[in-house]
C-alpha positions as CSV (number, residue, x, y, z in Angstrom):
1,X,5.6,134.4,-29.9
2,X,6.2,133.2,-33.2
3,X,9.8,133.0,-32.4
4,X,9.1,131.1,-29.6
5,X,7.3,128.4,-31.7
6,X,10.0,128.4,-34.6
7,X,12.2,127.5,-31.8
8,X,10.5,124.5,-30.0
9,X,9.2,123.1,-33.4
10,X,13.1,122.9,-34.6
11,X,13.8,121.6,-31.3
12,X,11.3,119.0,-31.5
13,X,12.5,118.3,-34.8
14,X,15.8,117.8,-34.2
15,X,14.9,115.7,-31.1
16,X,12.9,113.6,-33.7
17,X,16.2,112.9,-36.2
18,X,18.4,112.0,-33.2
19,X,15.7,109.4,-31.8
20,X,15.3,108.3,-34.7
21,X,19.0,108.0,-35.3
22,X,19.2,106.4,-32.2
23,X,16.7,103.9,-32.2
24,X,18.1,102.6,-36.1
25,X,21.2,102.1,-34.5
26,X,20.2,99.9,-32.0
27,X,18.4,98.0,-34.0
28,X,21.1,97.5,-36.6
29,X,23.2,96.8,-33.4
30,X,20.9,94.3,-31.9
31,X,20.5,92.3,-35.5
32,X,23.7,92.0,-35.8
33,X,25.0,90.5,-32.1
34,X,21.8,89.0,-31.0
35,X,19.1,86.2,-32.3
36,X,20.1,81.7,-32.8
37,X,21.1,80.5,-35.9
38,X,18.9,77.9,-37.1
39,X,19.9,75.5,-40.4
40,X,16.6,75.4,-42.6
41,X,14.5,72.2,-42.6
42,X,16.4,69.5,-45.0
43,X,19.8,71.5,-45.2
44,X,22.7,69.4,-43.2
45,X,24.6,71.7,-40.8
46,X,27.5,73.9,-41.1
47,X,31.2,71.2,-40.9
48,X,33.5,72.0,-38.6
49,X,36.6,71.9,-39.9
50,X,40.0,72.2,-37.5
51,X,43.3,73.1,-38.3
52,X,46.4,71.7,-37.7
53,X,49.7,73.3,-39.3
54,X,53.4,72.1,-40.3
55,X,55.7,73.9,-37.9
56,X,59.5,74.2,-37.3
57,X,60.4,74.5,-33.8
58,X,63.5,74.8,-32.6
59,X,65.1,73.5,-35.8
60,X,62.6,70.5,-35.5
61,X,59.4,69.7,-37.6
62,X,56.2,69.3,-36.3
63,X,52.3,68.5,-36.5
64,X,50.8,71.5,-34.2
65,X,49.1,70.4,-32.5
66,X,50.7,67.4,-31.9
67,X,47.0,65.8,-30.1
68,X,43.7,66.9,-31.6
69,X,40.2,66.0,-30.4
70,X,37.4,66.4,-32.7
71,X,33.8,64.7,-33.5
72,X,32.6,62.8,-36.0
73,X,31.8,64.0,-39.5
74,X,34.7,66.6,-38.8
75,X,37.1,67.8,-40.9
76,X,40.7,68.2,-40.7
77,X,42.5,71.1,-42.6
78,X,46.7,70.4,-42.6
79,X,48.8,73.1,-43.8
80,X,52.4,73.3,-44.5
81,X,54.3,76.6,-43.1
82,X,57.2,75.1,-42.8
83,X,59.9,76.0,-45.8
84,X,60.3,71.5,-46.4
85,X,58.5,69.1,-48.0
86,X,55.5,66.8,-45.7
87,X,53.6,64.1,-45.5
88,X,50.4,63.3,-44.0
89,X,50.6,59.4,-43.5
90,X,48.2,57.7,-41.2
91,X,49.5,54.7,-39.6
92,X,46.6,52.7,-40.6
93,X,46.5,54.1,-44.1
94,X,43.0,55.3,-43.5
95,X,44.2,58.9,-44.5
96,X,47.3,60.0,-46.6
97,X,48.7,63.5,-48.8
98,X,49.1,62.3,-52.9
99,X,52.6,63.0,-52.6
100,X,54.2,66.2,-50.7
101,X,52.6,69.3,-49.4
102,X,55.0,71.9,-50.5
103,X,55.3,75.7,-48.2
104,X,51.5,77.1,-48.2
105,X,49.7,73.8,-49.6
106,X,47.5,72.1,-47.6
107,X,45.5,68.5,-47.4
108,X,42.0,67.9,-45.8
109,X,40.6,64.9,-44.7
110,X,36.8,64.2,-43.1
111,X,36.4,62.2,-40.5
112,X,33.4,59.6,-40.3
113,X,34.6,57.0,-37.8
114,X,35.5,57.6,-34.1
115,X,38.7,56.6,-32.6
116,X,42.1,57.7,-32.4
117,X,44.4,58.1,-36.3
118,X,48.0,58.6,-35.4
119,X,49.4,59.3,-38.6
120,X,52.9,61.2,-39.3
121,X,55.8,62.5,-42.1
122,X,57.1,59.8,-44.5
123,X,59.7,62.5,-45.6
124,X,60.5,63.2,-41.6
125,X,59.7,60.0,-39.6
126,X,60.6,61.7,-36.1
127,X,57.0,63.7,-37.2
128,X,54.0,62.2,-35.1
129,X,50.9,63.5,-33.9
130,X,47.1,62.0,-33.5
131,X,43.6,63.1,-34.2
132,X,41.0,61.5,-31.6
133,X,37.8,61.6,-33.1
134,X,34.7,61.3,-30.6
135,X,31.2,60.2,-31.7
């Protein structure tokens, strides 16, 4: 009998760590992928910031994407991976790169106003793309 006993209670037990196992888990799980993200009361929200890069196709530089549709208060991350000097050079001079963006660096720019900035590469003037930003 008293084996009988020994063996339920260390099968109960054992039943208990894998529940318990079980159920932390999930819950670890379910923090993790589930729930809303809220911004606390008086903190401004999260920027979104998209990314255009400096590309050579086809023997040809170019702004990729060459058309890019954002919202206001956005911001715009440019990066060079191409192995030549760039420009970023709006057409209206409402944006431009202090000089060239070398392989790697990059230049950012906000965008407060909505409308459409074509800009392009003072160093390659055949480079043209636009940002559209809605309101």
């Amino acid at each position: 009998m008293s084996t009988v006993l020994s063996l339920s209670f260390r099968h109960l037990r054992w039943l208990w760590c894998v529940l318990a196992l079980t159920t932390a888990v999930l819950l670890s799980l379910a923090a993790c992928v589930g729930g809303t993200h809220t911004t606390p009361a008086g903190a401004a929200p999260a920027q979104t910031v998209s990314t255009v890069k400096i590309v050579e196709v086809n023997d040809k530089y170019m702004f990729d994407p060459t058309t890019l549709t954002i919202k206001k208060g956005s911001q715009v991350l440019w990066t060079n991976m191409s192995d030549a000097s760039h420009t970023v050079t709006s057409n209206t001079g409402a944006f431009q790169t202090h000089g060239t963006l070398a392989e790697k660096q990059t230049f950012r720019f906000t965008f407060t106003t909505a409308g459409a900035f074509m800009y392009h590469c003072t160093v390659h003037p055949y480079m043209k793309a636009t940002i559209i930003v809605t309101s």
